[in-house]
C-alpha positions as CSV (number, residue, x, y, z in Angstrom):
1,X,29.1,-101.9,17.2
2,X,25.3,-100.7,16.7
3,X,25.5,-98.4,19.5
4,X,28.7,-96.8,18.4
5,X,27.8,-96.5,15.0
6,X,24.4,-94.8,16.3
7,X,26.5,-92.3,18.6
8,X,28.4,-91.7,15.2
9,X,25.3,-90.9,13.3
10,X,23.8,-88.6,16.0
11,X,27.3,-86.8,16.8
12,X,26.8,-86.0,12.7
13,X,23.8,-84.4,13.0
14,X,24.4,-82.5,16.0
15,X,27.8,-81.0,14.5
16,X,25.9,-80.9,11.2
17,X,23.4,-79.0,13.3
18,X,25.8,-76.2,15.1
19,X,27.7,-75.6,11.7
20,X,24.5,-74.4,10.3
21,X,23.7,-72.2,13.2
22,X,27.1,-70.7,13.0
23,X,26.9,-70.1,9.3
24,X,23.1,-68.7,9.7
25,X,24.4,-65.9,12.4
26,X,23.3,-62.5,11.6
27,X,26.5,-59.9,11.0
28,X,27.3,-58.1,13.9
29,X,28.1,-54.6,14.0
30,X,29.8,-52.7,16.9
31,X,28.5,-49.6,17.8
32,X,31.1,-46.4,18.8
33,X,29.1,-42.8,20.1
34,X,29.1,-39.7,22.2
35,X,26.8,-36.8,22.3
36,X,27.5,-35.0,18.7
37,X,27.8,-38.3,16.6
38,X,27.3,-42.0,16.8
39,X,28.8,-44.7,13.9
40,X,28.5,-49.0,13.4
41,X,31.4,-51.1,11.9
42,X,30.6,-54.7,10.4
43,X,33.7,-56.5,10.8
44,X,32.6,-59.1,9.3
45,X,31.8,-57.4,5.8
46,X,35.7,-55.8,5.5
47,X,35.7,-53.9,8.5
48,X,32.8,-51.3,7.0
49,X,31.3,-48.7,8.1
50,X,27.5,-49.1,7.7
51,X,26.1,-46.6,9.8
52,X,27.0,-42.6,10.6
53,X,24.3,-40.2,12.0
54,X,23.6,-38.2,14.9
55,X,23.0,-39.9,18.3
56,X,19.3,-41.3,17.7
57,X,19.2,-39.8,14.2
58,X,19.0,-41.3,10.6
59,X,21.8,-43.0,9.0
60,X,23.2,-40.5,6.5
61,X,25.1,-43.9,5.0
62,X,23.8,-45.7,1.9
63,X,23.7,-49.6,2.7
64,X,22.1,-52.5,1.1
65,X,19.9,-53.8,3.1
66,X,19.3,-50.9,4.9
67,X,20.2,-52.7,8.3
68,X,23.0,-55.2,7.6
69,X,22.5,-57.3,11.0
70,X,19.3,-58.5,8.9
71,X,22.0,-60.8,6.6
72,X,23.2,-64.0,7.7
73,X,26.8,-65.1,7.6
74,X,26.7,-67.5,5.2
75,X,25.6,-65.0,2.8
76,X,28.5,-63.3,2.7
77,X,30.6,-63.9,-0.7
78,X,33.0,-66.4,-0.9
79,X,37.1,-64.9,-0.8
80,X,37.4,-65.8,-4.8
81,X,36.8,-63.6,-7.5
82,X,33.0,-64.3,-8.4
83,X,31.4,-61.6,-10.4
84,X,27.7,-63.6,-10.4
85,X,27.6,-63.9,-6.1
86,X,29.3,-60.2,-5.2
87,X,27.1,-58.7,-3.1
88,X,26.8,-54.4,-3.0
89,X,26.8,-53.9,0.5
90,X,27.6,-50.4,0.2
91,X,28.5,-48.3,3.2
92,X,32.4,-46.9,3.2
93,X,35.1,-49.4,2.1
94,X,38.4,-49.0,1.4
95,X,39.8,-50.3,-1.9
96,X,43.0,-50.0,-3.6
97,X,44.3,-48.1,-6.8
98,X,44.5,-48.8,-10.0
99,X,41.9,-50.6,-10.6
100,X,42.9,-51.7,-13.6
101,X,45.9,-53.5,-11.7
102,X,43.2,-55.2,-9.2
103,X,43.8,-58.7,-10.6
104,X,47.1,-57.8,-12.1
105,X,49.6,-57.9,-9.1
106,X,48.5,-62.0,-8.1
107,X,49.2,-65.0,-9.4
108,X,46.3,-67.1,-7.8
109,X,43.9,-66.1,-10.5
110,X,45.8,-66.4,-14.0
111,X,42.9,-65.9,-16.3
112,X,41.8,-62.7,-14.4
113,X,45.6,-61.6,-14.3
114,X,45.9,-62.1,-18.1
115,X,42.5,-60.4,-19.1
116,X,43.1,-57.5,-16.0
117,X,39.9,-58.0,-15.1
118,X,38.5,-54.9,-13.8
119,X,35.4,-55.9,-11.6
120,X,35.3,-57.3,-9.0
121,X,37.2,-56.0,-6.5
122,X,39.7,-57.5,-4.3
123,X,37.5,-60.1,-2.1
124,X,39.4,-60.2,0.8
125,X,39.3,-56.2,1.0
126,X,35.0,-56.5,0.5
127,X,34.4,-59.9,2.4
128,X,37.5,-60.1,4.8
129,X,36.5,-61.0,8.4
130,X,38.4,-57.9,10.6
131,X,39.5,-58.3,14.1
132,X,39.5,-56.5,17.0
133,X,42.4,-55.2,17.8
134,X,41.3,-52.0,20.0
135,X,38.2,-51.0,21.7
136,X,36.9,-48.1,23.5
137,X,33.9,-46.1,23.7
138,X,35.5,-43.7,21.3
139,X,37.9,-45.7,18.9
140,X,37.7,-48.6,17.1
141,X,40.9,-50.3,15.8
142,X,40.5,-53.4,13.4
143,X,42.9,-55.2,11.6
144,X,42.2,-57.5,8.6
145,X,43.6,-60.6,6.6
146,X,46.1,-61.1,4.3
147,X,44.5,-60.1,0.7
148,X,46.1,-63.1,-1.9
149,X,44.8,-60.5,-4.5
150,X,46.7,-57.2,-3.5
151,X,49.4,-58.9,-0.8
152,X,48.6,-56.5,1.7
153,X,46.6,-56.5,4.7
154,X,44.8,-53.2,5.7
155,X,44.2,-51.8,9.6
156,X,41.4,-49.3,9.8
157,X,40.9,-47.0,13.2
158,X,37.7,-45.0,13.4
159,X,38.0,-42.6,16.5
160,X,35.3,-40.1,17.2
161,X,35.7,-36.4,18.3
162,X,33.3,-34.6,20.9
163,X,32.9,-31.7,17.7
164,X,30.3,-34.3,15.4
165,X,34.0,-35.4,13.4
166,X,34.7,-39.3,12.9
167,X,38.7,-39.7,12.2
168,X,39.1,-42.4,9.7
169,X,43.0,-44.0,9.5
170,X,43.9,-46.9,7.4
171,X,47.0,-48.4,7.2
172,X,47.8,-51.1,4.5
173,X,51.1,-53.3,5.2
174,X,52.5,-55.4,2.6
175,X,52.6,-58.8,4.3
176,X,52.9,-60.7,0.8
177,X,56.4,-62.2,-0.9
178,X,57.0,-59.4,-3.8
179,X,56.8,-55.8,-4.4
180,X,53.4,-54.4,-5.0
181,X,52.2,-50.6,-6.0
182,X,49.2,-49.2,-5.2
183,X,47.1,-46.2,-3.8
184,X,44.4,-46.3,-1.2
185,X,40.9,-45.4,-2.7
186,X,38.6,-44.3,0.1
187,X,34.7,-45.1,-1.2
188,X,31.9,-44.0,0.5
189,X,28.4,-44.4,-0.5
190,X,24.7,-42.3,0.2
191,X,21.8,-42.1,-1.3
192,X,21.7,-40.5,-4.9
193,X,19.1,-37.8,-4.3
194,X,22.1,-36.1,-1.6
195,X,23.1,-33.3,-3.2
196,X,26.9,-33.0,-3.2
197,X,29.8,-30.7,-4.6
198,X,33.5,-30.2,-4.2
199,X,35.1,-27.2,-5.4
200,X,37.3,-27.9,-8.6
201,X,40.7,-26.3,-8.9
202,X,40.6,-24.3,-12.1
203,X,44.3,-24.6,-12.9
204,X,43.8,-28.2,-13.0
205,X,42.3,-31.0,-15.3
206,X,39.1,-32.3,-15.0
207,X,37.7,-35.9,-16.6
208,X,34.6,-36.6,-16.8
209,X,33.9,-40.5,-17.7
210,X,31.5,-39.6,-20.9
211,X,30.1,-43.6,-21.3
212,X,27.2,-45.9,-20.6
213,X,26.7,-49.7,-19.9
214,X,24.0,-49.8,-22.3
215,X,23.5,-46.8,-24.8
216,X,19.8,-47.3,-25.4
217,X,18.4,-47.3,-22.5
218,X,20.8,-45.1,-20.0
219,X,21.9,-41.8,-20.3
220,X,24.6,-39.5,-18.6
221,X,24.1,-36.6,-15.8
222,X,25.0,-33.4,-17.0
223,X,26.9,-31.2,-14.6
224,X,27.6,-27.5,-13.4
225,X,29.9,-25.3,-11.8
226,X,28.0,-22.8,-9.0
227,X,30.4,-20.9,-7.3
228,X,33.1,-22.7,-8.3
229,X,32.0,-26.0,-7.1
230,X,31.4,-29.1,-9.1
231,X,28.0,-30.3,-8.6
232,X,25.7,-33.5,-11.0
233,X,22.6,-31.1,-12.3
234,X,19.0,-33.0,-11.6
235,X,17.7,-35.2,-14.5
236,X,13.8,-35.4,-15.7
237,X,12.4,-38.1,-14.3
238,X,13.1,-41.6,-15.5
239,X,10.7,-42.6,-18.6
240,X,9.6,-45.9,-19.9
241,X,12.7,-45.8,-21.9
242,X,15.1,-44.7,-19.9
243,X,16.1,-46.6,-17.1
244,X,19.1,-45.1,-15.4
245,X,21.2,-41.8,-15.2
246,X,24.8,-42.4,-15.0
247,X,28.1,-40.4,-14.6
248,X,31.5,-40.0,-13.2
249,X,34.1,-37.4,-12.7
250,X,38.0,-37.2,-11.4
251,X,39.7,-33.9,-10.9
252,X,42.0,-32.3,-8.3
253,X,40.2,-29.9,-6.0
254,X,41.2,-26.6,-4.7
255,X,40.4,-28.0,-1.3
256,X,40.6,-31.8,-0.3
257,X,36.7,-31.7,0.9
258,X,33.8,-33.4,-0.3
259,X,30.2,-32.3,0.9
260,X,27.3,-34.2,0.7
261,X,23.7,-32.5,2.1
262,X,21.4,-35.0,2.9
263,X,18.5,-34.7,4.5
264,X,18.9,-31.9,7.1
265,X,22.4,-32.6,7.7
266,X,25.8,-32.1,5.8
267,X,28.6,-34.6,5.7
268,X,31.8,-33.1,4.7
269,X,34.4,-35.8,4.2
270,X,37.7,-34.1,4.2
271,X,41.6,-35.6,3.6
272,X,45.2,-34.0,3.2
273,X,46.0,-32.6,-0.6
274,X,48.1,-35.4,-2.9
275,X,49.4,-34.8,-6.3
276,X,50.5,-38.4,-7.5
277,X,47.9,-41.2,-7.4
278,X,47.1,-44.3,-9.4
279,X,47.2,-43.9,-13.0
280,X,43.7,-43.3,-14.7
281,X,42.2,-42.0,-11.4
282,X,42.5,-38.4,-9.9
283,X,42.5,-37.2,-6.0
284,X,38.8,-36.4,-5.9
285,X,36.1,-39.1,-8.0
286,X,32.7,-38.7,-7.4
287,X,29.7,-41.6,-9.4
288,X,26.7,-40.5,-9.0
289,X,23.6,-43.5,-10.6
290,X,19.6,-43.2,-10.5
291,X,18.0,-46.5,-11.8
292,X,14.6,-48.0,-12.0
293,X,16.3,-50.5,-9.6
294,X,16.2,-49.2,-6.6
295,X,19.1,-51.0,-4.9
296,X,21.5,-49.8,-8.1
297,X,20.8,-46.0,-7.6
298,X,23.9,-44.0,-5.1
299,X,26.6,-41.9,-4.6
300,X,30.1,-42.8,-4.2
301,X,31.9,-40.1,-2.8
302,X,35.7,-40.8,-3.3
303,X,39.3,-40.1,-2.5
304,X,42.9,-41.4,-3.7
305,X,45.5,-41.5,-1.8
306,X,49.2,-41.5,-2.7
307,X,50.7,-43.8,-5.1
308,X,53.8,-45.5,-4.3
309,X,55.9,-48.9,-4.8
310,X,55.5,-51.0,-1.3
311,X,58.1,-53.5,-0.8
312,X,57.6,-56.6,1.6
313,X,57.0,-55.1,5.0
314,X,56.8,-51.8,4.0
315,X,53.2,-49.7,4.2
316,X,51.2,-46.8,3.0
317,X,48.6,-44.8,5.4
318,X,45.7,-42.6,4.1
319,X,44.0,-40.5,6.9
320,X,40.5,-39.1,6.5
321,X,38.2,-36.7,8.9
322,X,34.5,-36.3,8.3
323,X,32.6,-33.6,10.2
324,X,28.8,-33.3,10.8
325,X,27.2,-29.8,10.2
326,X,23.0,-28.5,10.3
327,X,23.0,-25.7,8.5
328,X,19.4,-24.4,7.3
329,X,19.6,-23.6,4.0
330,X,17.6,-23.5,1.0
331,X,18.1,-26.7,-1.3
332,X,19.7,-24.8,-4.2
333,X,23.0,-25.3,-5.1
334,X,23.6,-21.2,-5.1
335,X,22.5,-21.4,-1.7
336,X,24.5,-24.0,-0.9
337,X,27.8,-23.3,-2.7
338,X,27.3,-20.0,-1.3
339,X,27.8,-21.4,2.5
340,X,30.4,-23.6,1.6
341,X,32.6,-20.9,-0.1
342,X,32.4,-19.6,3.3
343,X,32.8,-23.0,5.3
344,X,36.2,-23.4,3.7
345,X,37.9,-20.1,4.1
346,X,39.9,-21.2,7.0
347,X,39.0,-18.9,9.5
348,X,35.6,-20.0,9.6
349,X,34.9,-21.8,12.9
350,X,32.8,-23.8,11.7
351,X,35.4,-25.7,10.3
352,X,36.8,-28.8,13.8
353,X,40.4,-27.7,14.1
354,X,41.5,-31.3,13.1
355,X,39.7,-31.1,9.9
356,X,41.6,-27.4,9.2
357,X,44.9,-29.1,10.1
358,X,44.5,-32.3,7.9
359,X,43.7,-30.4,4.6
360,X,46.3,-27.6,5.4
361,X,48.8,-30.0,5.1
């Protein structure tokens, strides 16, 4: 009886032993390149994408911490709505519109579906664990769980192009018991000192959000229009008093393209034109934030996609290209509005055909 009950007591510890191990493995990212362009997915982290540069070149990608393998497992949030332990892992994610109806379409959660909570957002979207479902050198299919907070359950395919583009498809499937409605919202975030436009359609509506978090001590960007492009103007440097610059817009854009120069390098992050998305948001939103704390301060660079009533096995697709460019310009926004005015006129070459076809359509 001794001896079994000792075999009981060790078989504890070692169990106890490889549990911990599992939950203290580092987040594993796999790695998709060519000669133009070279990208990482976490899986583990909602099937992000944490990394995007040139092949041996910086990421252009704003991610907290900068290299995500350095976070253990077990530090990834629970799948429960927990605004004190949500973790800003940046990168691109894929979220889903309106957010005021992120807690209001479930019925796990009552207190957050009473109050529409509007942060945090869905946890199985942020913290799902993705599967592979496809792998190659140059695609990358992956296929997450089913959200209890949005009843859906969202594929995402990355596929890279030999022309420096990076083909972003994401399919969400409505694997829950009711009818749900929602838009895809397409969130990527770099660093804060990029300097990014999109040109504004002048015919349409444009909102900017004009609020802070804390009315002392933050204040908001002002903006511009260069060339006909919507751009966040540079503040003064952040006094003893001030702690953050904050603002966000929403409009509809004359064409579906968001340009970010950073560093040496532009990122154009293009999708097809849509007219009806989630109520309260537009087709192009772009939040730019410097703070005195370092890890709040980025861009989110964002796109809606169509709204529309999902029944029970129906779906919704959003489809997004990005292309690399290295143009030497001056870091002025004339300069650079100027180039892009001619980047978009669709006869420039510039311009990968896919990217030409996907916003002509």
């Amino acid at each position: 009886m001794k001896n079994y009950m000792r075999l009981l007591f060790l078989t504890g510890i070692l169990i106890s032993t490889i549990v911990t191990k599992l939950q203290a493995a580092p987040l594993k990212v796999l790695h998709l390149s060519n000669k133009a362009i070279e990208i990482e997915v976490a899986p583990r982290i909602g099937g992000r994408l944490t990394v995007l540069r040139r092949p041996g070149g910086k990421n252009l990608l704003l991610t907290s911490p900068k290299n995500v393998t350095s976070v253990d497992e077990s530090a990834v949030p629970a799948l429960r709505r927990d605004k004190a332990k949500f973790r800003k892992f940046f990168g691109h994610i894929v979220w889903l519109g309106p957010q005021t109806d992120w807690w209001r379409q479930q019925d796990f959660d009552l207190t957050a579906k009473r109050h529409g909570e509007l942060w945090p957002p869905d946890p199985w979207l942020e913290f799902g664990d993705y599967k592979i479902i496809k792998q190659t050198q140059n695609e990358l299919v992956l296929k997450g769980p089913h959200s209890n907070c949005s009843g859906v359950t969202l594929t995402k395919t990355y596929t890279l192009g030999t022309d420096a583009t990076v083909k972003l498809t994401v399919t969400a499937v409505n694997t829950g018991k009711k009818t749900v409605r929602w838009g895809l919202w397409s969130n990527t975030r770099v660093s804060s000192s990029a300097k990014v436009y999109a040109l504004v359609n002048p015919r349409k509506h444009l909102h900017y959000q004009m609020d802070t978090w804390n009315t002392e001590h933050e204040r908001l960007f002002t903006y511009e229009l260069t060339n006909g492009f919507f751009h966040f103007q540079e503040p003064e440097k952040l006094s003893s008093k001030i702690t953050a610059y904050k603002g966000k817009v929403g409009f509809t854009p004359s064409v579906p393209i968001i340009a970010a120069f950073i560093d040496s390098e532009l990122l154009l992050k293009a999708t097809s034109p849509v007219s009806q998305v989630a109520p309260g948001h537009y087709p192009v939103e772009i939040y730019r934030e410097i703070n005195r704390e370092y890890l709040e301060s980025v861009y989110e660079l964002e796109f809606h996609g169509k709204y529309k009533t999902i029944a029970p096995g129906e779906r919704i697709s959003m489809v997004e290209i990005w292309q690399l460019l290295s143009p030497r310009l001056p870091d002025q926004p004339p300069a650079q509005t100027a180039f892009l005015k001619k980047l978009f006129n669709n006869s420039n070459t510039s311009l990968a055909p896919s990217l030409k076809a996907l916003i002509a359509e």
